[in-house]
C-alpha positions in Angstrom: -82.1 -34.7 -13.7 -78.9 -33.0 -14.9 -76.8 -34.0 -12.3 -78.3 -37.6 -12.4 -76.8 -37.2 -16.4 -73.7 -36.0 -15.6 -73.1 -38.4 -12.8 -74.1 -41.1 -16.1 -71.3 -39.5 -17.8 -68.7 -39.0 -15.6 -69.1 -42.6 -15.2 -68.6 -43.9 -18.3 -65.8 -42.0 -19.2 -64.2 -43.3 -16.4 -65.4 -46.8 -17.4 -63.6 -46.1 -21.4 -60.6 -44.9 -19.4 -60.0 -48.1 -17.4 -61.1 -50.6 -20.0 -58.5 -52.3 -22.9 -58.8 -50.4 -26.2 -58.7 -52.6 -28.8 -56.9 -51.1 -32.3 -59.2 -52.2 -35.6 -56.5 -52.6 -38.6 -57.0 -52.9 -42.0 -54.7 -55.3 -43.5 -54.4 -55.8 -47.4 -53.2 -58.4 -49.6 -53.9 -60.4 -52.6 -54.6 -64.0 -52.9 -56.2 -66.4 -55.8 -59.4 -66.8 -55.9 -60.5 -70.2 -57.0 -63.0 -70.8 -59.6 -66.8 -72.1 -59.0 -66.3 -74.8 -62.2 -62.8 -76.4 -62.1 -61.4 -76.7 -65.9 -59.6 -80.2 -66.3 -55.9 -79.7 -65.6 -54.7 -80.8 -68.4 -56.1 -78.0 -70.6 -54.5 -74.7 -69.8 -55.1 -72.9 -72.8 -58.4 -71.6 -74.4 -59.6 -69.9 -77.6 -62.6 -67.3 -78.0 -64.9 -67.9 -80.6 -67.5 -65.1 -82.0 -71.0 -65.4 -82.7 -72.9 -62.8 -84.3 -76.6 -63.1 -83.1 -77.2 -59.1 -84.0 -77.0 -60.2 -87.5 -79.9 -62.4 -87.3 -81.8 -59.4 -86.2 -80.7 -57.5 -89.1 -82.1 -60.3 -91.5 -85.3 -60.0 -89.7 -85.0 -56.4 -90.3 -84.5 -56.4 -93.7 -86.9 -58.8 -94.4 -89.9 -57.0 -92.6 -88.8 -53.7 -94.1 -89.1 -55.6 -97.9 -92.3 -56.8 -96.8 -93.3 -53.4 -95.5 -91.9 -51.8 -98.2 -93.9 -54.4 -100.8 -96.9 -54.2 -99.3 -97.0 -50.2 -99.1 -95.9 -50.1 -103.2 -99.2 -52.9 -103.8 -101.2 -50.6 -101.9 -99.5 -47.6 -103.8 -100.6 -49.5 -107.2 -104.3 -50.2 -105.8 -104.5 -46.9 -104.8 -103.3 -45.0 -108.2 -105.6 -47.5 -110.4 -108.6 -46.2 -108.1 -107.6 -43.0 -108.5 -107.1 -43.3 -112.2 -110.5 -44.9 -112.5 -111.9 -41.9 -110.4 -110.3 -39.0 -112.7 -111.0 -40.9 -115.9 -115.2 -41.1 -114.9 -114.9 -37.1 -113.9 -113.0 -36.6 -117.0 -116.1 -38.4 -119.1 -118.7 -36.4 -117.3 -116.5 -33.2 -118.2 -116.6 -34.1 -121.9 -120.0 -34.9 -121.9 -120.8 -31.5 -120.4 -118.5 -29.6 -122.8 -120.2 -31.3 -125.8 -123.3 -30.8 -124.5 -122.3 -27.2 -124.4 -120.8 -26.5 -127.4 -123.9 -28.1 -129.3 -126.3 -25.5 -128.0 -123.6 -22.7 -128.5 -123.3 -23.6 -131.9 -127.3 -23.8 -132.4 -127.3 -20.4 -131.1 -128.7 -21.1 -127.8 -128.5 -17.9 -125.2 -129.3 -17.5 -121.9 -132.8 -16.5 -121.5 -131.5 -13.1 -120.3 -129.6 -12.8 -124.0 -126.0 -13.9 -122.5 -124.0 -16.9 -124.1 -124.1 -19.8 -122.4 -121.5 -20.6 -119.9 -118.8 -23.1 -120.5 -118.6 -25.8 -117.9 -115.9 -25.4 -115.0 -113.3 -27.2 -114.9 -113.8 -30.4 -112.5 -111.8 -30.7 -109.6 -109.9 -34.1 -108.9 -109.1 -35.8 -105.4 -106.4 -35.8 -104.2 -103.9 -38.7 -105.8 -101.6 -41.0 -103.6 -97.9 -40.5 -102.5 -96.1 -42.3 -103.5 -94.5 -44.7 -100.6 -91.6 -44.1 -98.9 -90.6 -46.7 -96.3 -87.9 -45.2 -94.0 -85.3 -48.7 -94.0 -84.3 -50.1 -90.7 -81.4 -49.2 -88.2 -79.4 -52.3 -88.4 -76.8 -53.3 -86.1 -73.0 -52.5 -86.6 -71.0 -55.4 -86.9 -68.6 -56.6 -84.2 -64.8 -57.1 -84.9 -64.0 -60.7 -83.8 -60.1 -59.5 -82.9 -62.5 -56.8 -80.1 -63.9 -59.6 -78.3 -61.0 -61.5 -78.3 -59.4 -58.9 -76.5 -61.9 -58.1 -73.8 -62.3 -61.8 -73.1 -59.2 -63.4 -71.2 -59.7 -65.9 -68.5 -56.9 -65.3 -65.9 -55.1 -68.6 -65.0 -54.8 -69.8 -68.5 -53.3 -68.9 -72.0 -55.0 -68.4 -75.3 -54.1 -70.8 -77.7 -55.4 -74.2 -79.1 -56.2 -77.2 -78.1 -57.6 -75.9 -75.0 -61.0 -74.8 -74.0 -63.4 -73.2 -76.1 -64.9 -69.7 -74.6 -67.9 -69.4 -77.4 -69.1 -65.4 -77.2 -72.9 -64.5 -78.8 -73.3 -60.7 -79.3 -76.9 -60.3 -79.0 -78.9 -56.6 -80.5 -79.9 -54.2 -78.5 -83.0 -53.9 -78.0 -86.0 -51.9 -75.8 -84.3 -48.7 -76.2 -85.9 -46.1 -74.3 -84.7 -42.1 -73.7 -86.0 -41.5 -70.0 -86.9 -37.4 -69.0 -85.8 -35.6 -65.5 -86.5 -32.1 -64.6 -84.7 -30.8 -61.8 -84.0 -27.1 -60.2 -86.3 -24.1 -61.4 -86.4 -21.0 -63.1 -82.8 -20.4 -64.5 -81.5 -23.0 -63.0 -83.5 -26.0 -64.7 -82.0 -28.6 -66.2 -83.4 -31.4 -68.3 -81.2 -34.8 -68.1 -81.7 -37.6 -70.1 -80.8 -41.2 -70.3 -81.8 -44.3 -72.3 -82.7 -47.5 -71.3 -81.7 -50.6 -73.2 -81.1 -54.2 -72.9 -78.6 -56.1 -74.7 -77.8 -59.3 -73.6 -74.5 -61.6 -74.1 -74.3 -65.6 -74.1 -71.4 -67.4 -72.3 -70.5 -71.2 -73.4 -67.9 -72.6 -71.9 -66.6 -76.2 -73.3 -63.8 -78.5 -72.2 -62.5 -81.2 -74.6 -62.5 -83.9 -71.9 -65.8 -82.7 -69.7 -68.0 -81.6 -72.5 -70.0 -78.2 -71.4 -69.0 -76.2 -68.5 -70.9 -73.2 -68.4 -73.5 -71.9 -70.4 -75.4 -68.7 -69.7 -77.5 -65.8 -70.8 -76.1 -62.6 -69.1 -77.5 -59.0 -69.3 -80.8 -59.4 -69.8 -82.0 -57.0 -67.4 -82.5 -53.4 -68.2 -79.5 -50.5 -68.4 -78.9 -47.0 -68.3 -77.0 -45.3 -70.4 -76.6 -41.7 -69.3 -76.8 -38.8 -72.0 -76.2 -35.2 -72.2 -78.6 -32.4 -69.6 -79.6 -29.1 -71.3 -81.5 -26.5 -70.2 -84.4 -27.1 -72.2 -86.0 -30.2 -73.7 -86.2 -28.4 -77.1 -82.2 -28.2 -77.5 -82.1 -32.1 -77.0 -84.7 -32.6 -79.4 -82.7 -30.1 -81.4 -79.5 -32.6 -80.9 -81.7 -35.6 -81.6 -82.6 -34.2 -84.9 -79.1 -33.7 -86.4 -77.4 -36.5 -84.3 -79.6 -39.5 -84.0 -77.9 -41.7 -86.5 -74.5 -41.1 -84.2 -76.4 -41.5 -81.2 -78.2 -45.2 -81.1 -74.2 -46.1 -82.5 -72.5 -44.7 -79.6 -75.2 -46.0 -77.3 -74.5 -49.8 -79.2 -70.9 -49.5 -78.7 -70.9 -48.8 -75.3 -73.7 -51.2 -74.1 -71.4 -54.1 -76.2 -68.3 -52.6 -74.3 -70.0 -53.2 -71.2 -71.7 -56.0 -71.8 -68.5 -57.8 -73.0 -66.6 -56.5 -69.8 -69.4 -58.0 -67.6 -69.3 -61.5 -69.4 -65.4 -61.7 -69.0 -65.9 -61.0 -65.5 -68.2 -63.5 -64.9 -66.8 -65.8 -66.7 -63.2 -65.5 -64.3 -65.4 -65.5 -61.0 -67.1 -69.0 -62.9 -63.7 -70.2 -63.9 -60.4 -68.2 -63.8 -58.0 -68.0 -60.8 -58.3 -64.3 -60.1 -56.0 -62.2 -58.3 -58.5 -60.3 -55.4 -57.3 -57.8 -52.9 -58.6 -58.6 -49.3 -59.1 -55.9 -46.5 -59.2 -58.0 -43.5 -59.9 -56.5 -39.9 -57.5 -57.8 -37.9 -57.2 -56.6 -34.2 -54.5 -55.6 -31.7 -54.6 -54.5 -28.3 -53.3 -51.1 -26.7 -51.0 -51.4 -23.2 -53.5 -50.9 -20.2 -52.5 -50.2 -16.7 -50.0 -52.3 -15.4 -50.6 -55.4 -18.5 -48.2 -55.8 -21.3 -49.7 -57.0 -24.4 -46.2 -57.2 -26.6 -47.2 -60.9 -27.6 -50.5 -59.8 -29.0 -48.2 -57.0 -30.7 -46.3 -59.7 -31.6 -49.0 -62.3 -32.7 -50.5 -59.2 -34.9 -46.9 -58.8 -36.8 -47.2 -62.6 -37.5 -50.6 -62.6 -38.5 -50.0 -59.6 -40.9 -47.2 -61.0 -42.2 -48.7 -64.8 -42.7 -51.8 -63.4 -44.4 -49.6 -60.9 -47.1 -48.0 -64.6 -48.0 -51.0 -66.6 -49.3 -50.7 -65.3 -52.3 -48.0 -67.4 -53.5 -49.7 -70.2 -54.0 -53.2 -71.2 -55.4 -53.5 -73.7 -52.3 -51.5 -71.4 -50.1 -49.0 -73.6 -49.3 -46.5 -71.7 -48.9 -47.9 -69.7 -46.2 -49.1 -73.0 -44.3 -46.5 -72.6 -41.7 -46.3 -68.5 -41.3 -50.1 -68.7 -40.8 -49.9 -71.4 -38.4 -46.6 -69.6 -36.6 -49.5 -66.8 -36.4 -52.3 -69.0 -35.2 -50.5 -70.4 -32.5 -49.0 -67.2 -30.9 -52.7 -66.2 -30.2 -53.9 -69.7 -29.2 -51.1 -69.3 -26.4 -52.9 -65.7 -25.6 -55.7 -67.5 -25.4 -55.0 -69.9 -22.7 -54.9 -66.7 -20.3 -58.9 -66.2 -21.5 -61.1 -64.9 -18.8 -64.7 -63.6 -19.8 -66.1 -63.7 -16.4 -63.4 -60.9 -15.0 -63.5 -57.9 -17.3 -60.4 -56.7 -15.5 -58.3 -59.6 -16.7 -55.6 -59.0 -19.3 -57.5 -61.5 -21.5 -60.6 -60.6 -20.8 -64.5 -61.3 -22.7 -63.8 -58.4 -25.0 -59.9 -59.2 -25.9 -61.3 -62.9 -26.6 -63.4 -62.5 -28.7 -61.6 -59.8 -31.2 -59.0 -62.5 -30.9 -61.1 -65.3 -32.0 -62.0 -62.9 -34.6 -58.4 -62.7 -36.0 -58.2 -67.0 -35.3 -61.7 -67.2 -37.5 -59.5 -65.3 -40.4 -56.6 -67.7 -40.2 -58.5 -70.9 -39.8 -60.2 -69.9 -43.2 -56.7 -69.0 -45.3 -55.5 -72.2 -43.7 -58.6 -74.0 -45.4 -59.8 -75.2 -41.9 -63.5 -73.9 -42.6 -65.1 -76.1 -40.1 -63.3 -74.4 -37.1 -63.6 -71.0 -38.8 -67.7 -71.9 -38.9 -67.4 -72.7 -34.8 -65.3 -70.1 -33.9 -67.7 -67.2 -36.1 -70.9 -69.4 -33.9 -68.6 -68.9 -30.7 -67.8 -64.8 -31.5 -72.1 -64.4 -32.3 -72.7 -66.3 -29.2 -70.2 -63.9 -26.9 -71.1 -60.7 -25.6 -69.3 -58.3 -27.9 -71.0 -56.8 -29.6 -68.1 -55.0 -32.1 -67.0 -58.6 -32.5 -70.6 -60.0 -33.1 -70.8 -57.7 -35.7 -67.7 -58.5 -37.6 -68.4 -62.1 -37.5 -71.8 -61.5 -39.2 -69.8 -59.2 -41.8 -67.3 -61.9 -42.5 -70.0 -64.9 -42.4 -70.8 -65.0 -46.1 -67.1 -64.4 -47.6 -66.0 -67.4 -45.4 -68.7 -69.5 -46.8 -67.8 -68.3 -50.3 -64.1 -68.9 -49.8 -64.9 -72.9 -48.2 -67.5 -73.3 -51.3 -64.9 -72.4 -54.0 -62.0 -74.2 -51.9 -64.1 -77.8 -51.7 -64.6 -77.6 -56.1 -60.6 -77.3 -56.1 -59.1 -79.1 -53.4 
């Protein structure tokens, strides 16, 4: 059995030696990405507007607290005239014992034993009622207008008027809950905490010419916000106790912080022409035995440098004819294709990682259709490195011909 595994071995290292080694590259550069919702192109400026929704909660606040707080001081004044009522009838049977009492005392009434008679005790009262105090509300801090301005700015465009109209509803937080851990033991244990929370934001987007763009409730799921571990759950309740007040504030400024950061961002990947970063896989091949491969060297430069020149333009114009210098060094490479002879220079496996780098240039030259049929010809191959990278690549391309099709 061992020998049969080494033979196994031997074998395929001698197959890895002989076979082409294809060179995975990671090539970066930036290029616009287009909005989902195109703005008219007339309009290239746009103002933020601030809503205050929090504030509505702090009316609501107020308002129950009054009612709270009316209610308890009715109950307080129902409560004390009972109790009044209570004392004053004890107080009349008192009397009435007392002058009961001092009648027969000053008869000259004893005790049958010769003793004076006893004077009555004192009665005891209940117990009267607090009165109420109604701890008031944690209202919400206000939000500077001049803040959101400055975390909202749609890339593409200019503030200023005239323009589109980016409206911005800070919502209250709301569902707060501090969450427990334990972890380790003995010395070692550590108590972390975090609270949950949920404080949404809402997005509407308006054009003067096409009426309402986008409009949208975002973060209204639930969020962590992490706190401080100790090493035992009496020192946070410890911290709790002289630091809530500061607490729920620093927990409200940085859920709006983040929830303003997520709403920009979604409003650019709705609408604004952001500048993205792409790491593409592109592929080169390695000199093997007695082939050259200096064009696919050479096709690789092109490519690299055809793709790092898309960025110029929104439409990528002006990399149309570096990209299709690129594209058309490999489709000469390609004309030398032989899957059936894994030996050949051009063989199944050199194919298809080309066709891989042709799929990435079809798609920055806006030719999605062949960059579709040439992804359907890689998952149909058998590669299965360049399968894989056309399955990884599949979605993006689709998201790249969806946004392209709303712009061009």
């Amino acid at each position: 059995m061992k020998k049969i595994l080494l033979l196994v071995i031997v074998f395929l290292s001698i197959v890895n030696i002989n076979a082409q080694t294809i060179n995975d590259n990671k090539v970066s550069f930036t290029y616009t990405q287009l909005p989902l919702i195109k703005i008219d192109e007339a309009f290239n400026t746009y103002e933020v507007r601030v809503q205050h929704g929090y504030q509505q909660a702090n009316q609501d606040s107020l308002q129950l607290f009054q009612m709270r707080q009316q209610a308890a001081l009715e109950n307080y004044e129902r409560e004390i005239m009972q109790y009044e009522a209570q004392k004053k009838n004890i107080d009349r049977i008192h009397l009435e014992n007392l002058a009961n009492w001092q009648q027969k005392v000053n008869s000259g009434e004893k005790n049958p034993d010769g003793t004076h008679l006893q004077r009555p005790n004192t009665p005891f009262y209940p117990t009267p009622p607090q009165y109420p105090i109604t701890k008031p509300p944690r209202l919400h801090s206000e939000v500077l207008d001049g803040n959101v301005n400055q975390a909202i700015n749609l890339q593409g465009f200019q503030k200023g008027m005239g323009g589109s109209m980016i409206t911005i509803n800070v919502l209250p937080i709301r569902d707060i809950k501090i969450m427990e851990s334990k972890s380790g033991s003995g010395s070692l244990t550590k108590y972390k905490y975090s609270a949950n929370y949920i404080l949404p934001i809402e997005v509407l987007v308006q054009s003067p010419s096409q009426g309402t763009l986008l409009e949208r409730q975002i973060m209204t799921s639930q969020q962590t916000y992490k706190m401080k571990e100790y090493k035992s759950e009496f020192e946070h309740d410890l911290y709790m106790l002289d630091n809530e007040a500061r607490f729920f504030i620093e927990l409200e400024q940085y859920a709006r912080s983040r929830a303003l950061n997520e709403a920009n961002a979604f409003i650019n990947n709705q609408l604004g022409y952001v500048k993205r970063t792409r790491s593409a896989e592109i592929y080169s091949v390695k000199r093997f035995k007695n082939y050259e491969y200096s064009d696919a060297t050479e096709a690789f430069s092109l490519t690299v440098q055809a793709l790092q020149s898309v960025s110029k333009d929104r439409d990528r114009s002006g990399a149309k004819f570096e990209l299709e210098t690129a594209l058309s060094a490999w489709e000469t490479i390609m004309e030398e294709s032989n899957t059936y002879d894994n030996k050949a220079r051009i063989n199944d496996k050199i194919s298809a990682m080309i066709q891989c780098n042709i799929a990435e240039i079809y798609v920055w030259l806006a030719r999605y259709n062949e960059a579709n049929s040439m992804l359907n010809q890689i998952k149909n191959s058998r590669v299965l490195k360049a399968k894989n990278h056309a399955n990884r690549v599949d979605s993006y391309y689709n998201s790249l011909q969806k946004r392209w099709s709303v712009n061009f």
